[in-house]
MARBA-3410 file (N, C-alpha, C, O; in Angstrom, 1 decimal):
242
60.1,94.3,141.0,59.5,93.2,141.8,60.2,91.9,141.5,60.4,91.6,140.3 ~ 60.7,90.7,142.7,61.2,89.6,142.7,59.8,89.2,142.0,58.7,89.7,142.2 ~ 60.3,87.4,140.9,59.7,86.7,140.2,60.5,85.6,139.9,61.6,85.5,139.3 ~ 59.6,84.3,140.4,60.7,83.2,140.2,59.6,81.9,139.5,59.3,80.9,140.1 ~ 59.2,82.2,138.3,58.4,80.8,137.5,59.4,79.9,137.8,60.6,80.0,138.0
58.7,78.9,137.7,59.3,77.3,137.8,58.8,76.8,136.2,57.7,76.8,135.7 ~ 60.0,76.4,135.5,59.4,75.6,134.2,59.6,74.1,134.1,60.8,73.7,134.2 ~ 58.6,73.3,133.9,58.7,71.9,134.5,59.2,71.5,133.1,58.6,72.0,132.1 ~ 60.1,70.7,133.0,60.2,69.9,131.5,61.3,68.7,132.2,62.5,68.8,132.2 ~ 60.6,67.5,132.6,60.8,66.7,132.9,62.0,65.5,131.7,61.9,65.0,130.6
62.8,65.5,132.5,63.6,65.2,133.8,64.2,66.7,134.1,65.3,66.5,134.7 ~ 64.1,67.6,134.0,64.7,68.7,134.4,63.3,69.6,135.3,62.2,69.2,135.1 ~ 63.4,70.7,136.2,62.9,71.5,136.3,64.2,73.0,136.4,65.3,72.5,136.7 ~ 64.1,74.1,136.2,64.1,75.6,135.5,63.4,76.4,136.3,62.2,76.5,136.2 ~ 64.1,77.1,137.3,64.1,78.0,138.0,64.3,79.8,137.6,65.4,80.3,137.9
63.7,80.5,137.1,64.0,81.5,136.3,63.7,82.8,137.1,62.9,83.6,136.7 ~ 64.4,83.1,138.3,64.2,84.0,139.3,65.1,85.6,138.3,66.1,85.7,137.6 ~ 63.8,86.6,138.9,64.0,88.0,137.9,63.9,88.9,139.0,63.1,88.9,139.9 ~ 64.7,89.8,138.9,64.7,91.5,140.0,65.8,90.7,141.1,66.5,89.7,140.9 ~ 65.6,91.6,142.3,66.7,92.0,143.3,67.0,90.8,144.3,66.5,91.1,145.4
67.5,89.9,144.3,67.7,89.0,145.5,68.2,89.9,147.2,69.1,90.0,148.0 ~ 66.7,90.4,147.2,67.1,90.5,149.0,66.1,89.9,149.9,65.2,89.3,149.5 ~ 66.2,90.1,151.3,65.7,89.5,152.4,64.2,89.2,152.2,63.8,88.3,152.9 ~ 63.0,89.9,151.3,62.0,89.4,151.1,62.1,88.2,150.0,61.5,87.2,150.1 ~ 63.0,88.7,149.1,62.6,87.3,148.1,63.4,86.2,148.0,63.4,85.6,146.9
64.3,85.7,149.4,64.3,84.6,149.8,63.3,83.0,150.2,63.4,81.7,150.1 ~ 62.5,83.8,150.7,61.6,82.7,151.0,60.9,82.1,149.3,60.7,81.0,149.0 ~ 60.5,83.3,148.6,60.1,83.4,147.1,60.8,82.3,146.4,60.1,81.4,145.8 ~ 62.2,82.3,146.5,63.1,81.5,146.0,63.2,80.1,146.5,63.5,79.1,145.8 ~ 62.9,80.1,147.6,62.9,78.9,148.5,61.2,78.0,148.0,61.0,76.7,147.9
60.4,79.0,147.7,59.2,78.0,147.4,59.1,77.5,146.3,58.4,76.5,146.0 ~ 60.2,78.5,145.3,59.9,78.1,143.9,60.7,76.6,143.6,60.5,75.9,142.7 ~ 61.6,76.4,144.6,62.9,75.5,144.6,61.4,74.0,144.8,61.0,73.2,143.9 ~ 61.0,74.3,146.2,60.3,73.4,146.7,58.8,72.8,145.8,58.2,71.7,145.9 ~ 58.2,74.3,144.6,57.5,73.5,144.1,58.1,72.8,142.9,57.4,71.9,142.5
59.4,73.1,142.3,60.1,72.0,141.5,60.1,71.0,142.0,59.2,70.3,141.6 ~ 60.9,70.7,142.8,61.1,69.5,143.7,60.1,68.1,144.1,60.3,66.9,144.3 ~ 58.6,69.1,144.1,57.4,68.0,144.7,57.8,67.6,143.2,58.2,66.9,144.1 ~ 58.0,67.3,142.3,57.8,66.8,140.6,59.2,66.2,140.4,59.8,65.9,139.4 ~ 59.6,66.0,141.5,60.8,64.8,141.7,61.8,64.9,140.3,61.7,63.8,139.6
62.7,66.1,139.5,63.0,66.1,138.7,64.2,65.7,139.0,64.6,65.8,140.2 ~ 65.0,65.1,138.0,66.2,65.2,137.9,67.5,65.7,138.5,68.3,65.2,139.3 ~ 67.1,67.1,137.7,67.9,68.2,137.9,67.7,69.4,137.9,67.4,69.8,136.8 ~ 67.7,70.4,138.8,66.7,71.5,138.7,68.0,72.9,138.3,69.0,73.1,139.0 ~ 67.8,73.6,137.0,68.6,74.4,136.8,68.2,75.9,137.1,67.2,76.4,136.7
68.9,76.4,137.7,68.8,77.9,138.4,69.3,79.1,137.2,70.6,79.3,137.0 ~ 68.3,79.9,136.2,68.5,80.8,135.3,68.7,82.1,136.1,68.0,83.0,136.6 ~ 70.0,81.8,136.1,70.4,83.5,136.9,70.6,84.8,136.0,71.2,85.8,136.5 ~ 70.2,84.8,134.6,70.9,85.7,134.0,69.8,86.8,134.0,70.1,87.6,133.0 ~ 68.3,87.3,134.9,68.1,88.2,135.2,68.1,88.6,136.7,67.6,89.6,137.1
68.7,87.8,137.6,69.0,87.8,138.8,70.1,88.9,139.5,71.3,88.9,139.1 ~ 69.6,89.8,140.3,70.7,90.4,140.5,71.2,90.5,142.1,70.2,90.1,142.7 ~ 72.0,90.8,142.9,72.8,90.7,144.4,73.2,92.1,144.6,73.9,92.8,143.8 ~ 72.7,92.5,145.7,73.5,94.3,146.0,74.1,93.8,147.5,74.5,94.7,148.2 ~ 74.2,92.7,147.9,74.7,92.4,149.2,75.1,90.9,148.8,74.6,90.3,147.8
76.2,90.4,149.6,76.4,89.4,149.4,76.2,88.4,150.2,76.8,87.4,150.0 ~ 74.9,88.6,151.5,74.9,88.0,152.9,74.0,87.2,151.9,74.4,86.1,151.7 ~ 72.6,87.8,151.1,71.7,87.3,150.4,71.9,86.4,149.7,71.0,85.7,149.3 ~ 73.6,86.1,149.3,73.7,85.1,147.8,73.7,83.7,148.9,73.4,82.6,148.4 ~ 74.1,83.8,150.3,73.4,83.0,151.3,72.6,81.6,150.7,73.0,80.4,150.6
71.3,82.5,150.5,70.1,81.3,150.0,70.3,80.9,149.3,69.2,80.7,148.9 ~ 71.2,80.5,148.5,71.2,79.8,147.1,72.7,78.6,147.5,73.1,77.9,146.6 ~ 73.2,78.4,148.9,73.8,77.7,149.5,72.7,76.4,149.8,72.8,75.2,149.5 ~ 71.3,77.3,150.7,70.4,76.1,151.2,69.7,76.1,150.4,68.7,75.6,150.8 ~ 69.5,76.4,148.8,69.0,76.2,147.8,69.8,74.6,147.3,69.1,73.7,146.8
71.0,74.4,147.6,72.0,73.2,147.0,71.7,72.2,148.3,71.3,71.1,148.1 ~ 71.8,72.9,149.6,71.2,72.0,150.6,70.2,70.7,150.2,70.2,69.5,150.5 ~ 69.2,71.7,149.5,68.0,71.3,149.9,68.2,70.2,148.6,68.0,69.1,148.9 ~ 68.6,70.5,147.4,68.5,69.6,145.8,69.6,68.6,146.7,68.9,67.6,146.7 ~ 70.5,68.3,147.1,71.3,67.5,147.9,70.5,66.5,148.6,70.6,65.3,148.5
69.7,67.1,149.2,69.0,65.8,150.0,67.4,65.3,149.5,66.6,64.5,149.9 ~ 67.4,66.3,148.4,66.6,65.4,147.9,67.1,64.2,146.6,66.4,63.5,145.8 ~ 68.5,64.4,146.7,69.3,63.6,145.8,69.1,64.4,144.3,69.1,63.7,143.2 ~ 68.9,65.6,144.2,68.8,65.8,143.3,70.1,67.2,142.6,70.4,68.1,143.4 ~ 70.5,67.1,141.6,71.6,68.3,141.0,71.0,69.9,140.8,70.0,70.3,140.2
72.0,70.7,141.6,71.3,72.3,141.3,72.6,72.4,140.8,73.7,72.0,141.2 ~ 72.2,73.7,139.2,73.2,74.2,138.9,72.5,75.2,138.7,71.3,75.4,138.3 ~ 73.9,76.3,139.1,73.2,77.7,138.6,73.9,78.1,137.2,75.1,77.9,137.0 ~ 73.0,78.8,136.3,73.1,78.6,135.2,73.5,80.6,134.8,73.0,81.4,135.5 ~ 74.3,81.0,133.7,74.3,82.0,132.5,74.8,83.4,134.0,74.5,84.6,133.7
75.2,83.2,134.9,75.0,84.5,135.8,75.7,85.8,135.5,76.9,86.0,135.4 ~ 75.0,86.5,135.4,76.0,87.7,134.6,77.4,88.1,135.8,77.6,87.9,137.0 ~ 78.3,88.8,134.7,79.7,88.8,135.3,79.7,89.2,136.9,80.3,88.5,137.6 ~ 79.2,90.2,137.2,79.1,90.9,138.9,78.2,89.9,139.4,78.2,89.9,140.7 ~ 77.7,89.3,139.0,76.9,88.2,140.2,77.8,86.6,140.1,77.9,85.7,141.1
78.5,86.5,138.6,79.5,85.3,139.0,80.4,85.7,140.0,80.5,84.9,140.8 ~ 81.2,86.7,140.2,82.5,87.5,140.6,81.7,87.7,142.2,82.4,87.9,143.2 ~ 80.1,87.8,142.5,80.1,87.7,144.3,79.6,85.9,144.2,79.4,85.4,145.3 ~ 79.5,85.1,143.3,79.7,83.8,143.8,81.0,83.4,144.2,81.1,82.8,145.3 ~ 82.2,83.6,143.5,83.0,83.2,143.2,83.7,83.7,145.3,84.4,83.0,146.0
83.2,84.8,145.4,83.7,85.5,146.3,83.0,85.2,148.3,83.6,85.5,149.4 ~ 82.2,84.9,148.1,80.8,84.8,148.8,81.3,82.6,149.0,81.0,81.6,148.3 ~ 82.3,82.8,150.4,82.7,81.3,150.9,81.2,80.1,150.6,81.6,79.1,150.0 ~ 79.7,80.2,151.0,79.3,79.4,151.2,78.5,78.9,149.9,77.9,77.9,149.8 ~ 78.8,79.9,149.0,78.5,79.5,147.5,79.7,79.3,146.3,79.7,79.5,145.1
80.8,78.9,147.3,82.1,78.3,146.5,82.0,77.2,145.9,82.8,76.8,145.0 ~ 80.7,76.5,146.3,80.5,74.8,146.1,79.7,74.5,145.0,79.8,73.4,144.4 ~ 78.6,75.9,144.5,77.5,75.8,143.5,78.2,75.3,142.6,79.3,75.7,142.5 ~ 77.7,74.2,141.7,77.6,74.2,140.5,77.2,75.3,139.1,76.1,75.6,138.7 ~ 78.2,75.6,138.8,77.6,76.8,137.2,78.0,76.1,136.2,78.7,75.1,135.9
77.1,77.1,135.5,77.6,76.6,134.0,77.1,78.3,133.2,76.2,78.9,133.5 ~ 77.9,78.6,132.2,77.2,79.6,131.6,76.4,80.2,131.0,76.3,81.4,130.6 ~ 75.6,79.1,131.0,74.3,79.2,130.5,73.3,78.0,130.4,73.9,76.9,130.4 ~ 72.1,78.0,130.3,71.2,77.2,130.3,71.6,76.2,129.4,71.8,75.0,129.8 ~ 71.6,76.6,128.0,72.0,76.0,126.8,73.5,74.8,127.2,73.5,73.6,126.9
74.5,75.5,127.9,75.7,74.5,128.3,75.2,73.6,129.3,75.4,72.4,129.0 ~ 74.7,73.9,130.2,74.4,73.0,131.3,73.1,71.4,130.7,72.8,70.4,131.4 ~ 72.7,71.7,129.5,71.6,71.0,128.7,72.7,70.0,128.1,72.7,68.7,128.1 ~ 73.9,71.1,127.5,74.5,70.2,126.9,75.6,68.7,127.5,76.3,67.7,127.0 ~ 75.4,69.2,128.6,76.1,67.8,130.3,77.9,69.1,130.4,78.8,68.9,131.1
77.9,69.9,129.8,79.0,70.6,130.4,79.3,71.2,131.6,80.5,71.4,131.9 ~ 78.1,71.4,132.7,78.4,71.1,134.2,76.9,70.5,134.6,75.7,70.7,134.2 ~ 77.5,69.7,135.4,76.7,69.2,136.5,76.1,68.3,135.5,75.9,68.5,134.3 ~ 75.9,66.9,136.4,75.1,65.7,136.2,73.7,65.3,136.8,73.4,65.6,138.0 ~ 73.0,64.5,136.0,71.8,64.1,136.6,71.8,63.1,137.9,72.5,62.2,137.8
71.1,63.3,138.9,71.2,62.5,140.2,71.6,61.1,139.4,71.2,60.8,138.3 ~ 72.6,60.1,140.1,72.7,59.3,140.1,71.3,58.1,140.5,70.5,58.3,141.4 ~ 71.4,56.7,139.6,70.5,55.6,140.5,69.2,56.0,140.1,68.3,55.7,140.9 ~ 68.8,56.7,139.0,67.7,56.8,138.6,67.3,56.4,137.1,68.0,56.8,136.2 ~ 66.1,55.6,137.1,65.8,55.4,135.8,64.4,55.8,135.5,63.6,55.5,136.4
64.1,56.4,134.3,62.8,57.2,134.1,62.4,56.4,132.3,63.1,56.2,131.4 ~ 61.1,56.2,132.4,60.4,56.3,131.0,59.6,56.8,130.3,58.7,56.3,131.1 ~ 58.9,57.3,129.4,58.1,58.2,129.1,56.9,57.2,128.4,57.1,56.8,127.2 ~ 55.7,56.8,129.2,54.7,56.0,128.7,53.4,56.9,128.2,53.1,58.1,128.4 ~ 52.8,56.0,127.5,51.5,56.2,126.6,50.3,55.3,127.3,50.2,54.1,127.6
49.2,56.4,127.5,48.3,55.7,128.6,47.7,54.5,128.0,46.5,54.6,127.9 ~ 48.1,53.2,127.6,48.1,52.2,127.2,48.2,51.1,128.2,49.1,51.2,129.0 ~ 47.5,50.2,128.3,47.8,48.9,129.3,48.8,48.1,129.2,49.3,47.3,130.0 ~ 49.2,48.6,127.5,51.0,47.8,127.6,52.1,48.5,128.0,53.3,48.3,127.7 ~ 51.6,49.5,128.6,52.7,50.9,129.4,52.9,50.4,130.9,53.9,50.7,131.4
52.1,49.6,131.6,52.0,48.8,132.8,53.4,48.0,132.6,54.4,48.4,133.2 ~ 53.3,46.7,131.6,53.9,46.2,131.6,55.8,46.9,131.4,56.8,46.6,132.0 ~ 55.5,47.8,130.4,56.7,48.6,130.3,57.5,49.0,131.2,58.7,48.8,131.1 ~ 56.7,49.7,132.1,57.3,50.0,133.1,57.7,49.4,134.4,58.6,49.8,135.1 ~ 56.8,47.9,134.8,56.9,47.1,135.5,58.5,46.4,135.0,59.2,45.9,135.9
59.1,46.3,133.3,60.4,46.0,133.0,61.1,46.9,133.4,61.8,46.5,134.4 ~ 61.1,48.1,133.2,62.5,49.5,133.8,62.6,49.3,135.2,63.6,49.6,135.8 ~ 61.3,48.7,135.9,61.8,49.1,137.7,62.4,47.6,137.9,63.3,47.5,138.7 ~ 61.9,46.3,137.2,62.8,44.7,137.5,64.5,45.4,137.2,65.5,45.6,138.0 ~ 64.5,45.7,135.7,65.9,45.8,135.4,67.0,46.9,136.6,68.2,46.8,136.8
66.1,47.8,137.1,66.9,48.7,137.3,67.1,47.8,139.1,68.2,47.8,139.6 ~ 66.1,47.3,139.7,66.2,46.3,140.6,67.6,45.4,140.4,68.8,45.3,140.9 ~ 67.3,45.1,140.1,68.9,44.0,139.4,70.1,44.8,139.5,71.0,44.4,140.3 ~ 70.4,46.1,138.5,71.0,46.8,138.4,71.8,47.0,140.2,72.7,46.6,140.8 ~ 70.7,48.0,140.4,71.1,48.4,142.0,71.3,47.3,142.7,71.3,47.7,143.9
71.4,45.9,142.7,71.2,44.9,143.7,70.5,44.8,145.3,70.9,44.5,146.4 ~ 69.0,45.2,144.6,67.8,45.0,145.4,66.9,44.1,144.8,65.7,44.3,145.0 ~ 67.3,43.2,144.3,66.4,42.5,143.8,65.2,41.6,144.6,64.2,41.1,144.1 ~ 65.6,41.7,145.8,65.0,41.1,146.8,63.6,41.9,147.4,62.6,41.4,148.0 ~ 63.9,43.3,147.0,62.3,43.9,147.4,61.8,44.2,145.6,61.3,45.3,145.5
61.9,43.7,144.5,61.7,43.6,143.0,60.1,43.4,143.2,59.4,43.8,142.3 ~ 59.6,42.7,144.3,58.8,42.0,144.2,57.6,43.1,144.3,56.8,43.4,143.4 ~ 57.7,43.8,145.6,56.9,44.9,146.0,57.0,46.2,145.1,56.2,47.0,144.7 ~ 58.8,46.2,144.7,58.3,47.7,144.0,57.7,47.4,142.6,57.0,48.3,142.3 ~ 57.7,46.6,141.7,57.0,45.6,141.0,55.5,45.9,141.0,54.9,46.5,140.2
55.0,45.4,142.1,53.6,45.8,142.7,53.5,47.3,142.6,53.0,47.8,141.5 ~ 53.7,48.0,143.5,53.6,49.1,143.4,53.5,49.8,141.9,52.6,50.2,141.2 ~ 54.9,49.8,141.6,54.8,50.5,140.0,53.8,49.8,139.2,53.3,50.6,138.4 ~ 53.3,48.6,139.1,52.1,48.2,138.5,50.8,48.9,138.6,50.1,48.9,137.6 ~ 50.4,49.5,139.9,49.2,49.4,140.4,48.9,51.4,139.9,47.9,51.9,139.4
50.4,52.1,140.2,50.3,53.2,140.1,50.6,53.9,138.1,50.5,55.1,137.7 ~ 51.0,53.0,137.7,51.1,53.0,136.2,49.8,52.6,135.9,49.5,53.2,134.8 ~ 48.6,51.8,136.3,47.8,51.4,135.7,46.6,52.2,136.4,45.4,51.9,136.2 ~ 47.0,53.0,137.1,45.8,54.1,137.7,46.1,55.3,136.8,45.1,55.9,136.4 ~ 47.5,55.8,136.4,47.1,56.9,135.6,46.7,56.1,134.2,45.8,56.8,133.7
46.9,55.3,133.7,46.4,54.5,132.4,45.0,55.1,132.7,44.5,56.1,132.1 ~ 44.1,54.4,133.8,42.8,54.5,133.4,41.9,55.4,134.1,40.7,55.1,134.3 ~ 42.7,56.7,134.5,42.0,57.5,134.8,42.3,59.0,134.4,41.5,60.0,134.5 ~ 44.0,58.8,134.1,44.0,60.4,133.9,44.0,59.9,132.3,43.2,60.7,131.8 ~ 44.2,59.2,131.6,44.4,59.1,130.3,45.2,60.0,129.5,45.0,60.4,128.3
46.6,60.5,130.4,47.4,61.6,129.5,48.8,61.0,129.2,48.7,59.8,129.6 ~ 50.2,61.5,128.6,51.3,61.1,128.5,51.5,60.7,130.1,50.9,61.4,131.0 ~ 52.2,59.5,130.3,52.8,59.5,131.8,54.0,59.6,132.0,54.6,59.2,131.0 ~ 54.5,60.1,132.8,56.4,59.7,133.0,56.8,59.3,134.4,56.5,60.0,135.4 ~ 57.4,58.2,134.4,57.2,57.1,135.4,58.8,57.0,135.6,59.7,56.8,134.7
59.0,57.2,136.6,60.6,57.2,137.5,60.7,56.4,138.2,59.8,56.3,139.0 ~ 61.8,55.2,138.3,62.5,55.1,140.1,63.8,55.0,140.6,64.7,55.0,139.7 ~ 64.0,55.0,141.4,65.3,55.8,141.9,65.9,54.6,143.5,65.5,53.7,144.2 ~ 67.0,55.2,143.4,67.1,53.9,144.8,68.5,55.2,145.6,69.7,55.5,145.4 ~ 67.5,55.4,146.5,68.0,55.9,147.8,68.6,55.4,148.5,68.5,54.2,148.4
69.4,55.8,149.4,70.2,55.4,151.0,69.5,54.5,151.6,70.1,53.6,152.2 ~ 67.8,54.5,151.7,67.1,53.8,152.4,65.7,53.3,151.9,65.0,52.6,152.6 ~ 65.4,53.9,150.6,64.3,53.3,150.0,64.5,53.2,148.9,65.7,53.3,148.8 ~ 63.9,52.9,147.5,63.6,52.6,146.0,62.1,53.8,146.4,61.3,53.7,147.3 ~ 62.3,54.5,145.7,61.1,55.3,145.6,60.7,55.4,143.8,61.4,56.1,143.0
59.4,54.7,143.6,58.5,54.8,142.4,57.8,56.0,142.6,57.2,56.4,143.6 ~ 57.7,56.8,141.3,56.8,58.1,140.9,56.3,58.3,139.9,57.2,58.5,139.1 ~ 54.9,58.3,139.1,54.5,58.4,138.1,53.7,59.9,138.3,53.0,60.3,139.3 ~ 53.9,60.5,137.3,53.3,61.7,136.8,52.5,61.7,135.6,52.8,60.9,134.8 ~ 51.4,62.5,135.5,50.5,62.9,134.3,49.7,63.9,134.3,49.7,64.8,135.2
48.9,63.9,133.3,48.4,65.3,133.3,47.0,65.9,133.9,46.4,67.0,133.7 ~ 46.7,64.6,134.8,45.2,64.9,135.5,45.4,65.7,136.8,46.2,65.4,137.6 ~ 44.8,66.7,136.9,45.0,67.5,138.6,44.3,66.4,139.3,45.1,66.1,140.3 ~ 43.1,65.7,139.3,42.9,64.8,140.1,43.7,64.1,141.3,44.4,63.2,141.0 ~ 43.7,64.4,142.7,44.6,63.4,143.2,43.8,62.3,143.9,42.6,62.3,144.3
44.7,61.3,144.0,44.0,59.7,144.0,43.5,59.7,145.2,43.2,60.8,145.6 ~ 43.2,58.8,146.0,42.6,58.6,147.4,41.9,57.4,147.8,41.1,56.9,146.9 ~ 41.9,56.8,148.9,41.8,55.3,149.1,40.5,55.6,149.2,40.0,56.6,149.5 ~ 39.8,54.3,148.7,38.3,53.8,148.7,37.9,52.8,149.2,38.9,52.0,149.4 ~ 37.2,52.5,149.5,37.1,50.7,149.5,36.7,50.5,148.1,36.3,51.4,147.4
37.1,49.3,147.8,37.1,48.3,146.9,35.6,48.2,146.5,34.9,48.0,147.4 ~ 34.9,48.2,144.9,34.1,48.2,144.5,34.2,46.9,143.9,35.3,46.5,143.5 ~ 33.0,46.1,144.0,33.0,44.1,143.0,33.2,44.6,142.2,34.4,44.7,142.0 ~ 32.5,45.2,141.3,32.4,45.9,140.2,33.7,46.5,139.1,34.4,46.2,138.1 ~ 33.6,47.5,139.9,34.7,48.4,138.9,36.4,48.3,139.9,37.4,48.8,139.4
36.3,47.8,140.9,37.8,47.6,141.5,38.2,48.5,142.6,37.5,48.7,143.7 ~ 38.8,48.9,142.4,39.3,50.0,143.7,40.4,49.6,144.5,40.8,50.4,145.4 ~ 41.0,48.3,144.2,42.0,47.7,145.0,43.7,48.9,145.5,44.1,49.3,146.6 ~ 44.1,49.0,143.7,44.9,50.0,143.3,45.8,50.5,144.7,46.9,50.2,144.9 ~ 45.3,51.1,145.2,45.7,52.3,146.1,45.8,51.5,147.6,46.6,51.9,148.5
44.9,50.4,147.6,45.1,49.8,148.7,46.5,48.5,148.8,46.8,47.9,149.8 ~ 47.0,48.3,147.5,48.0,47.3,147.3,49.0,48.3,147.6,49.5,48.0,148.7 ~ 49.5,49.5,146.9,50.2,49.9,147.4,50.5,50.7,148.4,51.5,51.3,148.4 ~ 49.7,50.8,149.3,49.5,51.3,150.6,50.6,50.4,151.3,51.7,50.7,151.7 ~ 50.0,48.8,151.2,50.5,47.7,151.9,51.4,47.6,151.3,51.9,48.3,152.1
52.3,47.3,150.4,53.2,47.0,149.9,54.3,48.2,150.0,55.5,47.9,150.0 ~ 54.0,49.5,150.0,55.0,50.8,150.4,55.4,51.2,151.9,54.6,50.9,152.8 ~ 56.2,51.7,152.1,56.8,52.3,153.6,55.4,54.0,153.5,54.3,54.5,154.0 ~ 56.0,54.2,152.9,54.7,55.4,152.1,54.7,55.5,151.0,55.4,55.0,150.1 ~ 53.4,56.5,151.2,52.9,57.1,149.5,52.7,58.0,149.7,52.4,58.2,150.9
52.6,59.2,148.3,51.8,60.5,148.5,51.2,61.0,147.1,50.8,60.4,146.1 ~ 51.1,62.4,147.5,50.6,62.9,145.8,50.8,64.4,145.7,51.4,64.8,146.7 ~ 50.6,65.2,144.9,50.9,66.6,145.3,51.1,66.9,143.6,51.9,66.4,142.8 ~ 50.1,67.9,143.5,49.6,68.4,142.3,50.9,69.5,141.6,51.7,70.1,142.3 ~ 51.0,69.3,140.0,52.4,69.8,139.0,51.3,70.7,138.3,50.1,70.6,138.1
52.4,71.8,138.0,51.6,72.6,136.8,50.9,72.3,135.7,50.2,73.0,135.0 ~ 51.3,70.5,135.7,50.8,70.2,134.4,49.9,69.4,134.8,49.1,69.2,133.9 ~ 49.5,68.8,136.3,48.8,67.7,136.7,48.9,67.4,138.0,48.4,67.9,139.0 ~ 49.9,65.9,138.0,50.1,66.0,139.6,51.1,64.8,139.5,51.6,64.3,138.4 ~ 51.3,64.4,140.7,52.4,63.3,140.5,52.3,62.5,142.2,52.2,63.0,143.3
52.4,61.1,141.3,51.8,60.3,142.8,53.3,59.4,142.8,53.7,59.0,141.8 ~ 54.1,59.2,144.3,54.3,58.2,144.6,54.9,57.4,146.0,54.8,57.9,147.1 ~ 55.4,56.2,145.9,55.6,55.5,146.7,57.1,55.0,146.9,58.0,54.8,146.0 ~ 57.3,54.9,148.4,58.7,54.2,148.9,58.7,53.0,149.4,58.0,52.7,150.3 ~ 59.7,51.8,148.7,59.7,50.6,149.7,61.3,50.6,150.3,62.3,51.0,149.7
61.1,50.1,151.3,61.9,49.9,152.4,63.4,48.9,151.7,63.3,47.8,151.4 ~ 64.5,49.5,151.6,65.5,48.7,151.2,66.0,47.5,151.9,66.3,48.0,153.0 ~ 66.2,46.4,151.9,66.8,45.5,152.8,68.3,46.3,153.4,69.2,47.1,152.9 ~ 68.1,45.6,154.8,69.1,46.4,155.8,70.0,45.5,155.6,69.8,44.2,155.7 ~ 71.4,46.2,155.3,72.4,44.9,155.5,73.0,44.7,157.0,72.8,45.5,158.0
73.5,43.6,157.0,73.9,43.2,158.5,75.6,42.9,157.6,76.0,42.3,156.6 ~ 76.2,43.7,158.9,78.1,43.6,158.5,78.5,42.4,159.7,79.7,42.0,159.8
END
């Protein structure tokens, strides 16, 4: 029987697909890819060393497996593949382009493949001085990319969504942003399955949160991790005019 766990360990996710790669356990492969992915990792590494190919149309999917880590700006490497499954990569035209490495352990060590570009991540403590922390990594990295001009909103945002898991999931957070072709996208992760959702605003206890960065993002979302869930938001990059 095909088996493909996802192991989340952020900034990385670990694809560890086991038994026969044929025409049923494509799509299998394909969800496991996709539930990495909603957890916005890094770099997602493909453990092929119980994976096996009796056709080579099938090594196929692991082309739109790179597709897909591509446009979500993120690195696929396939990792440790035993010799007859490197030898139909090697052979098999639309998986000439994969990234390998020979093993999990090499690929850890930066011997193939690199982490997406234009991303800066930090690992916070559900503390109200983890707000501020992180409100410094998305200015600097603002600057960095020369967007400083939307600093202001993703600023906001990373504020509002750093200080929602502070005071409600109360677990480790780890808080990313990244700057795309056409957005800066902020994402904070933790360990509450909870997912957020607009309220109106209480005098009392607040509720603003979700409604700042509603207004202040192009979008938002959420979508639950093995470990929790992970919420976030895109602002709109300034358009240059040539």
């Amino acid at each position: 029987m095909f088996r493909c766990p996802v192991v989340e360990d952020y900034p990385l996710a670990i694809l560890k697909p086991s038994g026969l790669l044929e025409r049923a356990a494509a799509p299998r492969l394909r969800q496991a890819l996709h539930k990495a992915l909603t957890a916005r990792p890094e770099v997602v590494l493909l453990d092929a060393q119980r994976l096996r190919a009796e056709d080579d149309l099938e090594l196929a999917v692991l082309a739109v497996l790179r597709r897909s880590c591509e446009e979500a700006g993120v690195a696929l490497v396939v990792c440790g593949a035993p010799p007859e499954l490197a030898a139909r990569l090697a052979r098999v035209a639309v998986c000439r382009h994969l990234a390998t490495a020979p093993s999990v352990e090499a690929a850890l060590d930066g011997r193939a493949g690199r982490p997406a570009p234009s991303r800066r991540h930090a690992f916070l403590l559900p503390l109200s001085s983890s707000v501020a922390q992180a409100r410094a990594v998305a200015e600097n990295a603002c600057t960095a990319w020369g967007v400083a001009e939307i600093a202001g909103p993703v600023l906001m945002v990373t504020g509002e969504l750093v200080a929602n898991a502070v005071r409600h999931a109360r677990t480790e957070i780890g808080f990313s942003v990244e700057l795309g072709r056409y957005y800066v996208v902020v994402a904070v992760r933790d360990g509450s399955p909870t997912l957020p959702r607009l309220r109106d605003p209480d005098p009392e206890t607040g509720g603003h949160g979700l409604l700042i960065v509603e207004g202040m993002s192009a979008s938002w979302g959420s979508a639950p991790t093995v470990t929790g869930k992970i919420v976030w938001a895109t602002v709109r990059r300034p358009r240059k005019i040539d």
